[in-house]
C-alpha positions as MATLAB code, in Angstrom:
seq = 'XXXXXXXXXXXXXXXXXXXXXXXXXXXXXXXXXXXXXXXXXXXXXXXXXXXXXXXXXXXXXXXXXXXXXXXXXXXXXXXXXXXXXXXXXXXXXXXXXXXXXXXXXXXXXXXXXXXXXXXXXXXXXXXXXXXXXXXXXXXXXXXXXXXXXXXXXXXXXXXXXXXXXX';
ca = [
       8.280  -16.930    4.972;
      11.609  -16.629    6.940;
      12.567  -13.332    8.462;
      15.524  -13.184    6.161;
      13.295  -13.334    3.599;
      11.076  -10.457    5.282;
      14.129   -8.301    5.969;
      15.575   -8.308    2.429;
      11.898   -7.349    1.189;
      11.804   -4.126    3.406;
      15.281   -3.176    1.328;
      12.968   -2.771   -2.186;
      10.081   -1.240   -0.479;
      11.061    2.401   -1.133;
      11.221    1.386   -4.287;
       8.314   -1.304   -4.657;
       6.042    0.714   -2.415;
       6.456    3.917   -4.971;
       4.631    2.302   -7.670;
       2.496   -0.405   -6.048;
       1.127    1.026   -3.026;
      -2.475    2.373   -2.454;
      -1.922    4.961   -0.454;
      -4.380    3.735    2.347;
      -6.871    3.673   -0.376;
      -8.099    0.283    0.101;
     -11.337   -0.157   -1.038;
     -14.212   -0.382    1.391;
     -17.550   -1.902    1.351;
     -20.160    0.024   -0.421;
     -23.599    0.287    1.575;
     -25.226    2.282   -0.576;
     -27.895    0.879   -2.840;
     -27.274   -0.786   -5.741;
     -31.103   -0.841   -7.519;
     -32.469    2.775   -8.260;
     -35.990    1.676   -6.361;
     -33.991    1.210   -3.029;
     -32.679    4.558   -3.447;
     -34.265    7.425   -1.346;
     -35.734   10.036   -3.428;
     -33.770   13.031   -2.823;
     -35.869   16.389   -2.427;
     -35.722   18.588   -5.161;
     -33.918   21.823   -5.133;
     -35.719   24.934   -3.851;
     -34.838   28.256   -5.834;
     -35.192   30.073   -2.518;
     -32.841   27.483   -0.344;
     -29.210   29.134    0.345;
     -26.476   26.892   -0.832;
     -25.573   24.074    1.847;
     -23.020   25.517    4.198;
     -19.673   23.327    4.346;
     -20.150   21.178    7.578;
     -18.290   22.456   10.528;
     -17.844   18.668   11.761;
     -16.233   17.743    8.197;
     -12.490   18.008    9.473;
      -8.828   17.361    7.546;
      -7.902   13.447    7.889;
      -5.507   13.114   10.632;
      -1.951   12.824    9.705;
      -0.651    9.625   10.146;
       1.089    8.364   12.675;
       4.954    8.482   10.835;
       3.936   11.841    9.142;
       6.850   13.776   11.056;
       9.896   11.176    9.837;
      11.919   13.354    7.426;
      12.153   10.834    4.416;
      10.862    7.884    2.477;
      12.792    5.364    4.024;
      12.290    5.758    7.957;
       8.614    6.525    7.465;
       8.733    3.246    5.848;
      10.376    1.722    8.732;
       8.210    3.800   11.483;
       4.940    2.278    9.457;
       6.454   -0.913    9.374;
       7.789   -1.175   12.884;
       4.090   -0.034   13.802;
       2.149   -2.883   11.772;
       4.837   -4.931   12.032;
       2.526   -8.329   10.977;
       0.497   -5.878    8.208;
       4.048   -5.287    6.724;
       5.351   -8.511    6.756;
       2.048   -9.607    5.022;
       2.336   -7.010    2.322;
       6.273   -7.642    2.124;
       5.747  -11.417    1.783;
       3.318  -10.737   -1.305;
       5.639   -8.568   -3.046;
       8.504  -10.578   -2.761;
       6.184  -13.798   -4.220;
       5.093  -11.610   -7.193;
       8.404  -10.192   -7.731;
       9.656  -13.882   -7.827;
       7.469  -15.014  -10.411;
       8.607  -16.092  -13.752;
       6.588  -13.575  -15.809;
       8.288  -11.036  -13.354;
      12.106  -11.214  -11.962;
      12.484  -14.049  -10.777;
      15.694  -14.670  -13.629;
      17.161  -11.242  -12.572;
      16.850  -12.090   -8.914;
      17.423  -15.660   -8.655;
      20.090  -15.197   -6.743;
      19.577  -12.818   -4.382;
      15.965  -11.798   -3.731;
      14.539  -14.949   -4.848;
      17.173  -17.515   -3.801;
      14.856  -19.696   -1.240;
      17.590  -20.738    1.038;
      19.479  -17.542    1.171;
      17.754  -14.016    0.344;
      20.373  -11.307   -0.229;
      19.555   -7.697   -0.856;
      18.775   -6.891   -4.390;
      21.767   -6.293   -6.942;
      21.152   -3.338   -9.629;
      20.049   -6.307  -12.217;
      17.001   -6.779   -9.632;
      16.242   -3.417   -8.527;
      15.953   -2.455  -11.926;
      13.647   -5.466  -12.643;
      11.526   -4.585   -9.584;
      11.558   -1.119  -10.319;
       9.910   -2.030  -14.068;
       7.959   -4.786  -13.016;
       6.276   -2.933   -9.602;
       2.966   -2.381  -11.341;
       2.491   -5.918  -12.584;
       2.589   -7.138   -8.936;
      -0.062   -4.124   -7.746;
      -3.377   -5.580   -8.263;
      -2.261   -8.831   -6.172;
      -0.359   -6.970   -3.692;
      -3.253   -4.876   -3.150;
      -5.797   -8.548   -3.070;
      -3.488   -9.709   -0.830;
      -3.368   -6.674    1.663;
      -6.592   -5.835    1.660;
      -7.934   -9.222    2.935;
      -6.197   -8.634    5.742;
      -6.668   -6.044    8.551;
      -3.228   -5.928    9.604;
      -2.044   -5.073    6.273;
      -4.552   -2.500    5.564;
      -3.080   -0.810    9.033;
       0.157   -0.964    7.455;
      -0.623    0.633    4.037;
      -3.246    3.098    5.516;
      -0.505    4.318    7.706;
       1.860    4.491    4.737;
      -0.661    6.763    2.932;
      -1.930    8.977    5.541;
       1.975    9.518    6.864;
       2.499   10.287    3.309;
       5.655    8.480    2.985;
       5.625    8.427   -0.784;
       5.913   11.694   -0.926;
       8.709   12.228    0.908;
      12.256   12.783   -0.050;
];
């Protein structure tokens, strides 16, 4: 993908990103066990036992690292100028979902999805990314999460909390 390409996908992630993204919660792997015989047998409650006191070494996740930009759109750009590869990764896949026929690739043929010259998207293909958005999750989210850069960049999105941000 040409950086043209990658720059005119950062324009729709505010609004892309909204709807699609995880949060940072890509999934991890699982090492507990999967048969009940591999299980330990947990002990059994004793009536006399005080309840389990909180753990003083369970502490708050760490904000993330673009937590102090003041709205959506430069945390964006902080988490993306941090994971620079991760974004262009998770940019990349939105754009190719977003330019599929099922999705917009008719309302953004010419300027999101025109191969030789991306544009920024008109209102026809904002809107039609704006609708669309969850369609293109689950493979955004395939996509990301095979790669370690990517996951950087969405983790940081989540823990900065840039969704919720003005």
């Amino acid at each position: 993908m040409n950086a043209a390409r990658r720059t005119i996908a950062f324009a729709l992630v505010s609004a892309a990103l909204a709807c699609s993204a995880s949060k940072g919660d890509v999934p991890s792997t699982d090492t507990s066990p999967t048969s009940p015989e591999a299980a330990p047998e947990a002990p059994g409650p004793d009536a006399g036992d005080p309840p389990p006191a909180k753990d003083a070494g369970t502490k708050e996740p760490a904000p993330g690292a673009c937590s102090g930009e003041a709205n959506q759109a430069a945390c964006v750009t902080c988490c993306t100028t941090k994971h620079e590869d991760g974004a262009a990764i998770y940019f990349v896949a939105l754009i190719d979902c977003m330019c599929a026929p099922a999705n917009c690739a008719r309302e953004c043929e010419t300027t999101l999805c025109d191969p030789d010259a991306p544009k920024n998207a008109d209102a026809s293909c904002q809107a039609c990314v704006q609708d669309k958005s969850s369609a293109c999750g689950s493979t955004i989210k395939a996509t990301c999460t095979a790669d370690p850069q990517c996951v950087a960049f969405d983790a940081c999105v989540g823990q900065s909390d840039c969704l919720g941000k003005p």
